[in-house]
C-alpha positions, 0 to 999 in steps of 0.5 A: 443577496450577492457578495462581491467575490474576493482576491486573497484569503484575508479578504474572504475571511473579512466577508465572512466576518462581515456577514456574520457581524451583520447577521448578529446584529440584526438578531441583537436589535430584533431580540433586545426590542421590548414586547409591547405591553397587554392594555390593562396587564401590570409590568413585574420586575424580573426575578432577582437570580444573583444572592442577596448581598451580604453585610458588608455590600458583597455577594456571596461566593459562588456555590462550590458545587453542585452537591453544595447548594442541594440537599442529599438523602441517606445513600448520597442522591444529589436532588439536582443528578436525579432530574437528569435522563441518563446515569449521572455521579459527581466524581471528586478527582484524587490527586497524587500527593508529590506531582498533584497529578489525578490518579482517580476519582472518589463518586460522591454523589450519584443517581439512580439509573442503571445503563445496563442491567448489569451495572449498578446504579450510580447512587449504589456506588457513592463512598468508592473509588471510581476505578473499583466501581467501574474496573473497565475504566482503564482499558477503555480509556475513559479515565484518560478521558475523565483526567484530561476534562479535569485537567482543562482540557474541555467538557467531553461531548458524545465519547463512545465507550467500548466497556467491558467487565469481568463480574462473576466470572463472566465478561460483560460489554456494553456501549456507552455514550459518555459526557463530562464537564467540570462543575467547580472542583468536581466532575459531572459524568453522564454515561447512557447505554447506545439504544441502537447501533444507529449511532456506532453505524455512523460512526463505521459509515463516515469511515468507510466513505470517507464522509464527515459533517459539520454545523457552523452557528453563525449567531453563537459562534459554536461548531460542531464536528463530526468524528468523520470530519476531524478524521478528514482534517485530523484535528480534535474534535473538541476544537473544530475549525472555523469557517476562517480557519477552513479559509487558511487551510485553501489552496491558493488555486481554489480559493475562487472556487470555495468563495463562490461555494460559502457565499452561495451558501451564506446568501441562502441558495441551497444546495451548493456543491464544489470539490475544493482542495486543502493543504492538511498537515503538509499533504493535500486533501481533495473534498467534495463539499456539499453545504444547506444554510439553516434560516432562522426565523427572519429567513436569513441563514443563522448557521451552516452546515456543510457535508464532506467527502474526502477524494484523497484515497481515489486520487492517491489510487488514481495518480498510482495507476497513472504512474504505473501505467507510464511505467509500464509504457516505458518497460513496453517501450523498452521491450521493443527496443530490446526486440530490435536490438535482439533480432539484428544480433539473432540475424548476426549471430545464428550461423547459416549452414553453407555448402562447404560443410556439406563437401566435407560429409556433413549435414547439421540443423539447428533449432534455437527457442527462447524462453520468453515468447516475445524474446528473439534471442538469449543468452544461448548460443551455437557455432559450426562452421569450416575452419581454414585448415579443413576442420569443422568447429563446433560449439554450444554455450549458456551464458547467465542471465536474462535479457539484453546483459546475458545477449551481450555476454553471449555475443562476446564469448561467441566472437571471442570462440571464433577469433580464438579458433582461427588460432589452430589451438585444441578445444582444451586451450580454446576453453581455458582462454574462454574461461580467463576472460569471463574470470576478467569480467567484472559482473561476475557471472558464469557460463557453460560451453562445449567445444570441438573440432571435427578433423578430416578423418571424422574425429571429434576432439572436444572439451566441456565446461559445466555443460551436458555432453553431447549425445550420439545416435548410433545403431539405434542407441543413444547416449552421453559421450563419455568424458571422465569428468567435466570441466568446471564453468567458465568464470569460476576457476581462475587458471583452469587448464582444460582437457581435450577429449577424443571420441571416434565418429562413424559414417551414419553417426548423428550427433545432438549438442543441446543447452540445459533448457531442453532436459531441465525441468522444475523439481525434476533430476536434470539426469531424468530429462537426459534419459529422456532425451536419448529416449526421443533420439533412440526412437528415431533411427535412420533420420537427419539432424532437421527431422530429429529436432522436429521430433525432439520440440515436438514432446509435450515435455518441451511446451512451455520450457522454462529457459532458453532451449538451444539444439545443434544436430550434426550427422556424419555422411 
């Protein structure tokens, strides 16, 4: 059978409902038809089911229970709960009497099996309140359970009970499979122990996979869902969707794609699968449906099931990967943009030696390693070069920070060095001009620098903001010149004058200026990196600046430097 595919969600609803009208018809007209009488068998009327009526022309009342129209032994058996495989009792709801609200229940009758071993029989607890003979009713939630059944909610089917019990001292726990539906004013409660852990394991399984199931009876109209399958639509499992509301719940682009799906299905082709997409409680769901018709005995399909798979994890998983994956592209994009950036500003800012400071008696290297390998110039920085009044600036500096803030920082207190030395100011003056304007920033972050200037008559003249002073080698012995104290960083004191201090240099004299990142080390005193930096220098006596730095990058303390690792090497000729 084929079904012209519809254009709306309303035209699908109207096939389905056609098909189902249709189907129940033929099924009507097949069971209405009478059997043919046996040649020779007498016809009986049917058995009379209603009672008879009474007196005045009336029925009657319908019995008020159960436990109404059957007789009771001594210890309160109903006859009727004893026909029933699985511990059954009539519990009478105990209503509050201001708000009519039931608080507990009275068990009334009951029967004589047992769910576990150490439960009693239903029929041993008849007279009781229902929370005295089952205490564990309240933490499990089953009297919530039982009180909405009362309050019409609807029977409840198959609820899972984890119940527990303290008796004797002891804690008991057993799995109970619960059923419960009103029966006039009373409640039938049936309750069996779970035979296995087959039916908890199904439970785990559709949870774990995501997976649900459920039957539409296409004759009788009843669905019956899994606790999976609600799971996935969260809806009450006491009231499934219909095929019809399935339809509302489409996406308007997949609607072709599940009516081709459900009308394969309702022409009887087997299996039939499809991945359609619902919109559930404003967030869009992906399922893979997988659905059997059950034929009847005609051979046309009188119910459906379908099986679902919930993707909407994997695809949530997925588009979080996808974004992660642009982001990082970007954050890569970015990187190399910074490279490039980086590596012009490293070809501008580093200084070359020019033969002008060696006509003045004096060789200098220079080493800068970033702490980042794939950065190609940070927030340190170093400056020597031949002022037109015959003396020699040198200078080191750290600005704080990473990336292209902390190079943009040290780009400027670099030039502002350069344009201030041209002044003819002492490295003191020079210093507290520095530190006014990184006051005047408005990021707020600080910077170290040393400065000075070597005269003609081989004098160093130098002032210190937060950074270590340089070390000088001479005879054989290293160590920090001596400053009484060092300045403050720059940006931290506003109008802060500067010292310029004076240390005598000597033909042969070498000295190392250097950014923290050589002698800092994680959990370590900086003052020990220091030592050991005079260490490494003292051990090199007699080498130019170039071969000290090579020895100096060459410890093992300096692979893997956690900062920006910055060397100036002077040597007096």
């Amino acid at each position: 059978m084929s079904f012209p595919l519809p254009d709306t969600v309303d035209e699908l609803k109207d096939l389905i409902g056609q098909e189902v009208s249709a189907l129940r018809g033929a099924v009507r007209r097949t069971a209405e038809r009478p059997p043919s009488p046996v040649p020779g068998e007498e016809i009986t009327a049917p058995v009379q089911l209603l009672a008879p009526a009474s007196a005045a022309g009336t029925h009657e009342a319908a019995p008020r229970c159960l436990c109404s129209t059957h007789d009771r032994d001594a210890a309160g058996t109903c006859s009727a709960l004893s026909a029933i495989p699985a511990s059954a009792a009539l519990l009478e709801p105990i209503r509050d009497a201001e708000t009519g609200i039931v608080r507990d229940f009275h068990i009334v009758a009951g029967n004589r099996t047992r769910s576990a071993e150490w439960l009693e029989a239903p029929d041993q607890q008849v007279g009781q309140r229902f929370l005295e003979a089952r205490p564990g009713a309240a933490n499990s939630g089953l009297l919530t359970a039982l009180i909405d059944v009362t309050a019409g909610g609807g029977p409840m089917e198959g609820r899972v009970v984890d119940y527990t019990e303290q008796r004797l001292g002891r804690l008991h726990r057993a799995p109970l499979l619960y059923t419960a539906a009103l029966c006039g004013e009373q409640l039938l409660v049936t309750w069996r122990p779970v035979q296995s852990q087959t039916e908890l394991l199904t439970i785990d399984a559709q949870y774990l996979a995501s997976l649900g199931w459920g039957n539409w009876d296409l004759l009788s109209g009843k669905v019956t869902w899994s606790e999976g399958l609600t799971r996935i639509f969260h809806a009450d499992i006491r009231m499934p969707w219909t095929l019809e509301q399935l339809c509302d719940a489409l996406l308007p682009d997949d609607l072709t794609a599940f009516a081709e799906f459900l009308t394969s299905v309702l022409a009887g082709e087997e299996p039939a699968w499809t991945r359609i997409r619902f919109l559930v409680l404003g967030e869009v769901r992906t399922l893979d449906l997988l659905g059997r018709p059950v034929a009847g005995t005609d051979g046309r399909p009188w119910a459906v099931n379908l099986v679902a798979r919930d993707l909407t994890p994997q695809i949530r998983s997925r588009r979080r990967l996808a974004e992660t994956e642009r982001e990082s592209d970007r954050l890569r994009r970015q990187s190399q943009a910074e490279r490039r950036i980086a590596d012009a500003m490293r070809e501008a800012l580093l200084p070359t030696h020019s033969e002008a400071l060696a006509a003045v008696g004096l060789t200098v290297a220079a080493s800068y390693r970033p702490a980042e390998a794939d950065a190609a110039v940070g927030g340190d920085w170093y400056k020597c070069r031949l002022l037109p009044d015959g003396r020699v600036l040198i200078a080191i500096g750290d600005a704080s920070g990473h990336g292209l803030d902390a190079v943009a920082r040290m780009s400027q207190q670099r030039h502002a060095l350069a344009g201030l030395a041209q002044t003819g100011a002492s490295a003191g003056e020079i210093t507290t001009w520095l530190n006014e304007l990184v006051c005047s920033e408005p990021s707020g972050q600080t910077a170290t620098v040393v400065t000075g200037h070597i005269d003609d008559r081989r004098a160093l003249h130098w002032a210190d903001a937060g950074h270590p002073a340089p070390l000088l080698l001479r005879d054989g012995h290293a160590a920090p010149l001596r400053t009484p104290q060092r300045g403050p960083l720059l940006g931290a004191l506003p109008g802060y004058e500067y010292e310029t201090k004076t240390t005598e240099l000597r033909a042969g004299d070498l000295l190392l200026l250097y950014t923290d990142g050589i002698v800092e080390r994680r959990g370590e005193d900086v003052t020990k990196g220091i030592e050991r930096l005079a260490d490494v220098m003292s051990r090199s006596p007699g080498i130019g600046p170039q071969e000290l730095i090579d020895a100096v990058l060459a410890e093992p303390d300096q692979a893997g430097h956690e900062d920006d690792a910055c060397m100036l090497a002077i040597r007096v000729d």
